[in-house]
TIVO-2410 file (N, C-alpha, C; in nm, 3 decimals):
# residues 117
REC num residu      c1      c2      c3 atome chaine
REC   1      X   9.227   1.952  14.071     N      A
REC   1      X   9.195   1.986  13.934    CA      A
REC   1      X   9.284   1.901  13.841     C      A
REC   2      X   9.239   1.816  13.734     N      A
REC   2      X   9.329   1.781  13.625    CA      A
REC   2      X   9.388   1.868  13.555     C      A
REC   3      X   9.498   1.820  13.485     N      A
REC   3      X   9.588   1.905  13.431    CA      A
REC   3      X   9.659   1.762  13.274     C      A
REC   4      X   9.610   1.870  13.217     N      A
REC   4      X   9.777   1.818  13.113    CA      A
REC   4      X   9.891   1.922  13.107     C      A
REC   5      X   9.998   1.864  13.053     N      A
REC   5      X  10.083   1.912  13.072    CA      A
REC   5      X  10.205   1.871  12.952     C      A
REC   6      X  10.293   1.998  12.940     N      A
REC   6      X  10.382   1.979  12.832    CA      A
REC   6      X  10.507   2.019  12.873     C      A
REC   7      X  10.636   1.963  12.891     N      A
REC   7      X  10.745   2.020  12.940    CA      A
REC   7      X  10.847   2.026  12.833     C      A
REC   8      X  10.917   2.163  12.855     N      A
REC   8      X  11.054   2.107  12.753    CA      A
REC   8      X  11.043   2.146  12.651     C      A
REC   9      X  10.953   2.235  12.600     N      A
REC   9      X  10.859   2.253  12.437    CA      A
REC   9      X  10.969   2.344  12.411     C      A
REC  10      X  11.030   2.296  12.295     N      A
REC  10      X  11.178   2.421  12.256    CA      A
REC  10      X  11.115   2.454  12.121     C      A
REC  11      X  11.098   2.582  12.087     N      A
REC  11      X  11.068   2.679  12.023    CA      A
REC  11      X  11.123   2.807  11.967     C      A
REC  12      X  11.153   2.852  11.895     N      A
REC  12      X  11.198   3.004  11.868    CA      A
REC  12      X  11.114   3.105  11.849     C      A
REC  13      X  11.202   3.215  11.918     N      A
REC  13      X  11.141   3.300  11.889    CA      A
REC  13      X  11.217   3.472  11.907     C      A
REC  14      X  11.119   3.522  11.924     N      A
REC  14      X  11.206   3.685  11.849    CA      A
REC  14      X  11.214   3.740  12.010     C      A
REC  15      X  11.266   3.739  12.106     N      A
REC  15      X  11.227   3.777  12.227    CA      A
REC  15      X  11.356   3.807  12.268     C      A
REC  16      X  11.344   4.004  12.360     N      A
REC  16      X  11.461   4.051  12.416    CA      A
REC  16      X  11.456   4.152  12.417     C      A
REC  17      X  11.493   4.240  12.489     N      A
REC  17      X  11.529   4.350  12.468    CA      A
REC  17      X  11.662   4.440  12.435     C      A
REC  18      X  11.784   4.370  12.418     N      A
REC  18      X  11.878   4.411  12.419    CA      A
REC  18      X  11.943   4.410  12.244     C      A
REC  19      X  12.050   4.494  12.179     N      A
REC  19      X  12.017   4.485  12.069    CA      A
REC  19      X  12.113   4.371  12.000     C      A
REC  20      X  12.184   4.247  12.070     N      A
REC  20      X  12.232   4.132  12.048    CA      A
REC  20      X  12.084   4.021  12.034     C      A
REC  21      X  11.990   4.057  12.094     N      A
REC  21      X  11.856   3.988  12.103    CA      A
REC  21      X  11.773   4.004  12.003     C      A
REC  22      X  11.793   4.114  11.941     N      A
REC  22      X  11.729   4.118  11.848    CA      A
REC  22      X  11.745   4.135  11.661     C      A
REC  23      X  11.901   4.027  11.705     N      A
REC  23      X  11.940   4.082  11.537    CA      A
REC  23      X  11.909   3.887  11.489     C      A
REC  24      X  11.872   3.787  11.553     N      A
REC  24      X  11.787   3.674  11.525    CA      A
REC  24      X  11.730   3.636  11.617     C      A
REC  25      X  11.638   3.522  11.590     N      A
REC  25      X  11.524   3.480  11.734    CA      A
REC  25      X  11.644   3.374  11.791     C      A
REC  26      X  11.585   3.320  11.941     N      A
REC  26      X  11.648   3.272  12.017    CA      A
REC  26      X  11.606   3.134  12.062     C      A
REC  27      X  11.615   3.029  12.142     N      A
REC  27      X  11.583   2.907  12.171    CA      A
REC  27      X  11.518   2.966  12.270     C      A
REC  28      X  11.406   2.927  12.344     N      A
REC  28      X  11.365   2.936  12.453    CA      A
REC  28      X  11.250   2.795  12.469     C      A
REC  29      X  11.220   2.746  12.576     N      A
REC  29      X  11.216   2.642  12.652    CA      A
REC  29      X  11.085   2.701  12.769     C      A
REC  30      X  10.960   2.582  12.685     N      A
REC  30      X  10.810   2.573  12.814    CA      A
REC  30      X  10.745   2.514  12.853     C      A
REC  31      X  10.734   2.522  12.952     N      A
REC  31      X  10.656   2.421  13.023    CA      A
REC  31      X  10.510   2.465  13.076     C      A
REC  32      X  10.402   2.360  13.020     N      A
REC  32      X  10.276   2.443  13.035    CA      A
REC  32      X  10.224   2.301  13.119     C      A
REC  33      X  10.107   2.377  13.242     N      A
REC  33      X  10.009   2.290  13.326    CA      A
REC  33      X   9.869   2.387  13.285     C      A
REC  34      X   9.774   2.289  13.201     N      A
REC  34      X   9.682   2.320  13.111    CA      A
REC  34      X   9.577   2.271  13.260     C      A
REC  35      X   9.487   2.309  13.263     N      A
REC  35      X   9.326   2.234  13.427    CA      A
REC  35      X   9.264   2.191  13.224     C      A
REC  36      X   9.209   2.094  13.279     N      A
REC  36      X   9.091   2.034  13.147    CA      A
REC  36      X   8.967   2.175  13.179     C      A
REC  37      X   8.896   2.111  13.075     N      A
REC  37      X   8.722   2.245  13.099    CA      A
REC  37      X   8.610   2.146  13.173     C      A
REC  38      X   8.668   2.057  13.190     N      A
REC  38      X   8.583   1.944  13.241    CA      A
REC  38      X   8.651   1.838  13.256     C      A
REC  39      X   8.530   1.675  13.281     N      A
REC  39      X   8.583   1.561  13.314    CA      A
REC  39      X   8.492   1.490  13.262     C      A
REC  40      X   8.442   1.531  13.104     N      A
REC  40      X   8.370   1.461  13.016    CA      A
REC  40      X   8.470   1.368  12.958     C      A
REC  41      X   8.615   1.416  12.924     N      A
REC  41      X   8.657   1.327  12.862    CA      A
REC  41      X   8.702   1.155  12.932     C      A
REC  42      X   8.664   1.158  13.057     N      A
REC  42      X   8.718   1.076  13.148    CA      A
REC  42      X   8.562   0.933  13.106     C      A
REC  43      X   8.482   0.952  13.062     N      A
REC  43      X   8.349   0.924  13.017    CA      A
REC  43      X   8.360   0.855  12.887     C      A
REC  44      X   8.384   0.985  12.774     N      A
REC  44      X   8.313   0.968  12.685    CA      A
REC  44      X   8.491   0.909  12.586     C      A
REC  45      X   8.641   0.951  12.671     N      A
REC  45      X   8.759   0.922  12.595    CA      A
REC  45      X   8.761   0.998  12.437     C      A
REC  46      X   8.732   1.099  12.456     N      A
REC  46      X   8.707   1.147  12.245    CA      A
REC  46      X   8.799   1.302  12.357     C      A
REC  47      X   8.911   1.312  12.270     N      A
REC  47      X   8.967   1.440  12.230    CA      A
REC  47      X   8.878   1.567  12.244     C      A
REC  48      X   8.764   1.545  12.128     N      A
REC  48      X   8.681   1.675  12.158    CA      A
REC  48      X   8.662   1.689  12.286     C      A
REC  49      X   8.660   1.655  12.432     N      A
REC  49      X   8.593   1.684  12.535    CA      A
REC  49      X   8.735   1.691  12.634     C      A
REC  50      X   8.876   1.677  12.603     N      A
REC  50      X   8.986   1.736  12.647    CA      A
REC  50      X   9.052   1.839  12.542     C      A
REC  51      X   9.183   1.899  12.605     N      A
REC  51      X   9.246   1.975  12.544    CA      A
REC  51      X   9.394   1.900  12.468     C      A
REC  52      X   9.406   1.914  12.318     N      A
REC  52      X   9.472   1.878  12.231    CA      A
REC  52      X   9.623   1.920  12.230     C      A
REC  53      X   9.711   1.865  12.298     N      A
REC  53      X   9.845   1.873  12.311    CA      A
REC  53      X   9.910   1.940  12.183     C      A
REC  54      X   9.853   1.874  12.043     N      A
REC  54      X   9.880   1.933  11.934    CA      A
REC  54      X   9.881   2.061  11.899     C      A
REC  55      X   9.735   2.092  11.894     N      A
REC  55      X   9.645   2.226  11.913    CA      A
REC  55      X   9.735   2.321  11.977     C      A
REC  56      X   9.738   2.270  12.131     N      A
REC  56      X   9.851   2.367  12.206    CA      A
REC  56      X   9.948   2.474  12.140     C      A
REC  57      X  10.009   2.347  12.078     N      A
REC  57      X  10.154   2.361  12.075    CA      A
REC  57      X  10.104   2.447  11.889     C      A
REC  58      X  10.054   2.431  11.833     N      A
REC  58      X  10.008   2.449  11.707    CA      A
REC  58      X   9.967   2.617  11.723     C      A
REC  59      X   9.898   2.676  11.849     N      A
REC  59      X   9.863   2.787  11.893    CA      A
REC  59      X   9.989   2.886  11.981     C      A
REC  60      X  10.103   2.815  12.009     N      A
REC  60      X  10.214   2.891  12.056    CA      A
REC  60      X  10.271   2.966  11.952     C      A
REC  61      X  10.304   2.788  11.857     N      A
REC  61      X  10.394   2.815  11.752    CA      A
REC  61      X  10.340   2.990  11.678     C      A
REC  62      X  10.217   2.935  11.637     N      A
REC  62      X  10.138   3.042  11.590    CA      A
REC  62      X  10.174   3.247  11.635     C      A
REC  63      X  10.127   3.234  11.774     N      A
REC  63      X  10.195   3.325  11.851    CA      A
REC  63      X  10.348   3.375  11.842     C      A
REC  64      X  10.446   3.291  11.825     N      A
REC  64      X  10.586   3.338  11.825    CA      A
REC  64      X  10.612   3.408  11.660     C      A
REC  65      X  10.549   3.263  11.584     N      A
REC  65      X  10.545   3.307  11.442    CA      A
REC  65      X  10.514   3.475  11.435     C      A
REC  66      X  10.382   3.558  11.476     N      A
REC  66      X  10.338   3.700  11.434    CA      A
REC  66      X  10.414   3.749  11.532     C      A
REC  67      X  10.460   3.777  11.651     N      A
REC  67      X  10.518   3.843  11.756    CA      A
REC  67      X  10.655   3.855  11.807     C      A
REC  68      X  10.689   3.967  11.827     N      A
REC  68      X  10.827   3.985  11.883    CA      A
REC  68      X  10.774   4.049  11.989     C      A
REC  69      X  10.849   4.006  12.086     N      A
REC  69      X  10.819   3.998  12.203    CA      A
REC  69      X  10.955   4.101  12.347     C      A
REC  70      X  10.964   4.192  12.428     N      A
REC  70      X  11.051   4.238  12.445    CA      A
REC  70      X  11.064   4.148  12.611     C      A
REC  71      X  11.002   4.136  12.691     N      A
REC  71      X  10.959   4.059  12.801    CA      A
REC  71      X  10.939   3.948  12.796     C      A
REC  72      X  11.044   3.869  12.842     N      A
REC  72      X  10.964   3.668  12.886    CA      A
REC  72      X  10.809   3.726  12.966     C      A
REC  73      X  10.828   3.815  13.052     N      A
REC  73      X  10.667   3.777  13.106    CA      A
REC  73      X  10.604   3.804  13.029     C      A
REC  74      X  10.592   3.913  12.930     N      A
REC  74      X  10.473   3.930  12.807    CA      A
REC  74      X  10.448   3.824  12.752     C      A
REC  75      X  10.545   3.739  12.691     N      A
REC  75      X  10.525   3.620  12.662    CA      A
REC  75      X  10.413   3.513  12.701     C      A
REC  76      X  10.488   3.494  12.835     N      A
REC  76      X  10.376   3.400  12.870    CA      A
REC  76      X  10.244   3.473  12.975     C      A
REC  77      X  10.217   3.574  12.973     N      A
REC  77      X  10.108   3.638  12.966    CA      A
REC  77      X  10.015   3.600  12.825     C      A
REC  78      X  10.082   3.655  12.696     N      A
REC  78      X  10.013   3.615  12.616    CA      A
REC  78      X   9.950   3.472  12.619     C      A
REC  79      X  10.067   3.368  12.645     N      A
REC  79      X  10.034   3.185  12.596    CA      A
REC  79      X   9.901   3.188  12.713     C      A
REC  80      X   9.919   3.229  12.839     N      A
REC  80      X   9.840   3.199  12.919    CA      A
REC  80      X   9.706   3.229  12.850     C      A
REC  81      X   9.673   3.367  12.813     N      A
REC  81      X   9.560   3.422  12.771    CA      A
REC  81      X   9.515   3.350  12.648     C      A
REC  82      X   9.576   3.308  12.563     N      A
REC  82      X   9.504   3.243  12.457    CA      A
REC  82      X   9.506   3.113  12.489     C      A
REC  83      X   9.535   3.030  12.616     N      A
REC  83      X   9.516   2.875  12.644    CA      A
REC  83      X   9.358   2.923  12.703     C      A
REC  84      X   9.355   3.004  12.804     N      A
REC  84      X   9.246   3.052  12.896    CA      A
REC  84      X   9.095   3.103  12.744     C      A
REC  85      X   9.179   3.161  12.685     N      A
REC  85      X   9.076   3.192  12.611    CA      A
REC  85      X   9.002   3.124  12.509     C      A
REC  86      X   9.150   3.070  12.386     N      A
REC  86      X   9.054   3.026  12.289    CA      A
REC  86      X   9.065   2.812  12.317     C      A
REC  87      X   9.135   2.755  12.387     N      A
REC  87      X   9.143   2.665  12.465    CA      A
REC  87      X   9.042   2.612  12.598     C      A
REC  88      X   8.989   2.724  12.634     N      A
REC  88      X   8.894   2.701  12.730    CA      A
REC  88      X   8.891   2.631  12.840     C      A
REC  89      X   9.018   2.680  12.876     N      A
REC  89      X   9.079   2.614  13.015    CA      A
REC  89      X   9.064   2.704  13.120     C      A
REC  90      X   9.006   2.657  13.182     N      A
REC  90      X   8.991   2.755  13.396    CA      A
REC  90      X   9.088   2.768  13.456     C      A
REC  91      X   9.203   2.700  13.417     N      A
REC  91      X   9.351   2.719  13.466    CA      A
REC  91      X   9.493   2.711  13.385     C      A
REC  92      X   9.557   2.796  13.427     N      A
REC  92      X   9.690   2.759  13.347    CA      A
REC  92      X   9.785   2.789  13.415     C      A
REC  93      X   9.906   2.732  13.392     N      A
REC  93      X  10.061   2.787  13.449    CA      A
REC  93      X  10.136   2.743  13.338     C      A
REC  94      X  10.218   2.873  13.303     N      A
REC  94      X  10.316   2.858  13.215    CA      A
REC  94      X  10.450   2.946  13.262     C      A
REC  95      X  10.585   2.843  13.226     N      A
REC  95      X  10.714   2.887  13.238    CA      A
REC  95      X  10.753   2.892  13.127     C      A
REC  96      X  10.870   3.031  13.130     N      A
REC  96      X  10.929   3.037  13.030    CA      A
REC  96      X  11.050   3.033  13.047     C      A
REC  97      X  11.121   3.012  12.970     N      A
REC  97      X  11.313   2.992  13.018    CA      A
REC  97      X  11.351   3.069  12.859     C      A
REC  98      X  11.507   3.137  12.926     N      A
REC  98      X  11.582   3.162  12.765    CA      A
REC  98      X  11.678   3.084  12.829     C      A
REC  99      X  11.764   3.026  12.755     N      A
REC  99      X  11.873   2.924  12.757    CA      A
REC  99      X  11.997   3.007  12.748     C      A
REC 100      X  12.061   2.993  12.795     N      A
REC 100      X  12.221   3.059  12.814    CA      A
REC 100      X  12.244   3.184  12.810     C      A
REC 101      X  12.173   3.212  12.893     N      A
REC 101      X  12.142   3.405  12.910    CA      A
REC 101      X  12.256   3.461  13.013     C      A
REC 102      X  12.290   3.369  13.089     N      A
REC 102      X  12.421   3.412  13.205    CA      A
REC 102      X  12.481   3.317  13.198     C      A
REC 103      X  12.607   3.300  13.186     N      A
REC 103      X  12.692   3.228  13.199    CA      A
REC 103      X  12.682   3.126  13.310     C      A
REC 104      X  12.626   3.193  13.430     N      A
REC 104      X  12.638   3.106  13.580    CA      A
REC 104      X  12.501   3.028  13.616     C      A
REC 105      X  12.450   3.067  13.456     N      A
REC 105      X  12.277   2.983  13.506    CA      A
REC 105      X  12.255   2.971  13.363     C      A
REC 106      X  12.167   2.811  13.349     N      A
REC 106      X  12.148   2.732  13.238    CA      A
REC 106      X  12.034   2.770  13.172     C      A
REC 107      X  11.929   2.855  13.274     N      A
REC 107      X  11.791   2.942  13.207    CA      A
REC 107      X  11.816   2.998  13.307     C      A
REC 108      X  11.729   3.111  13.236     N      A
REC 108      X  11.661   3.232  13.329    CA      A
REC 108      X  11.490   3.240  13.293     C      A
REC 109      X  11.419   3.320  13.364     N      A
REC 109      X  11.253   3.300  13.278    CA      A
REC 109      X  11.183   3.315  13.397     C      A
REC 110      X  11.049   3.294  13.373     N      A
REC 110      X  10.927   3.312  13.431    CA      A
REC 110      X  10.817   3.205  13.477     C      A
REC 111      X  10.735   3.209  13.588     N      A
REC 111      X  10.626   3.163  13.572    CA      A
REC 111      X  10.493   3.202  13.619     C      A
REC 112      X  10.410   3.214  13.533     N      A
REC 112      X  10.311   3.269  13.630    CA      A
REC 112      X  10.206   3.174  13.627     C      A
REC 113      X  10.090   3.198  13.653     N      A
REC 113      X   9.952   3.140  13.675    CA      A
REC 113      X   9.846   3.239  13.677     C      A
REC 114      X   9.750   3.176  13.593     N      A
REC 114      X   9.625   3.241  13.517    CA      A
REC 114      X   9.469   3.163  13.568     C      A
REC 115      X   9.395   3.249  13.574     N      A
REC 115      X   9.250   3.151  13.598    CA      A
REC 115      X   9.164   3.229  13.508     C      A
REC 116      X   9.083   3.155  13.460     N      A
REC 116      X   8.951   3.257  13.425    CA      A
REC 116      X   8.870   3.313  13.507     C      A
REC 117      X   8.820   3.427  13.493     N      A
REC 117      X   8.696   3.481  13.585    CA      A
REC 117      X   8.560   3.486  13.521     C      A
***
């Protein structure tokens, strides 16, 4: 399956559960493997017929912007569901990292993987 892909995407956001977590948002760090909806664009080369790296990232931002979030996995539960959904991708995997959450480790975080049915 093709894939694009975005690593490293540093973002803020309101995510935590503890009450040091939640008196400002935090750095957190993602890496997304997008499957295309097809292999028109391999043809026809026009954007419309792949998925827009911009867009992506334009639809996270979006997401962190309205949401506080208490779970990294809620998190990228959500990103998954709106790549799958309004992106129209058959596959996704997304990680999430918070950055300097333990002293003895540089992230901590998640990853899961999503398909449409």
């Amino acid at each position: 399956m093709d894939t694009i892909f975005i690593r490293q995407l540093r973002l803020q956001a309101w995510i935590g559960l503890y009450r040091h977590e939640k008196i400002a948002p935090q750095t957190i760090e993602i890496d997304l493997e997008i499957a295309l909806p097809g292999d028109a664009v391999f043809k026809t080369q026009k954007v419309a017929d792949t998925i827009d790296y911009g867009v992506v990232v334009e639809h996270v931002r979006g997401l962190l912007a309205k949401e506080r979030f208490g779970l990294v996995e809620t998190l990228a539960e959500r990103i998954a569901g709106l790549l799958l959904r309004d992106l129209k991708s058959p596959r996704v995997k997304v990680s999430i990292a918070k950055l300097g959450v333990l002293r003895e480790a540089q992230r901590v975080g998640v990853t899961i993987e999503r398909s449409r049915s």
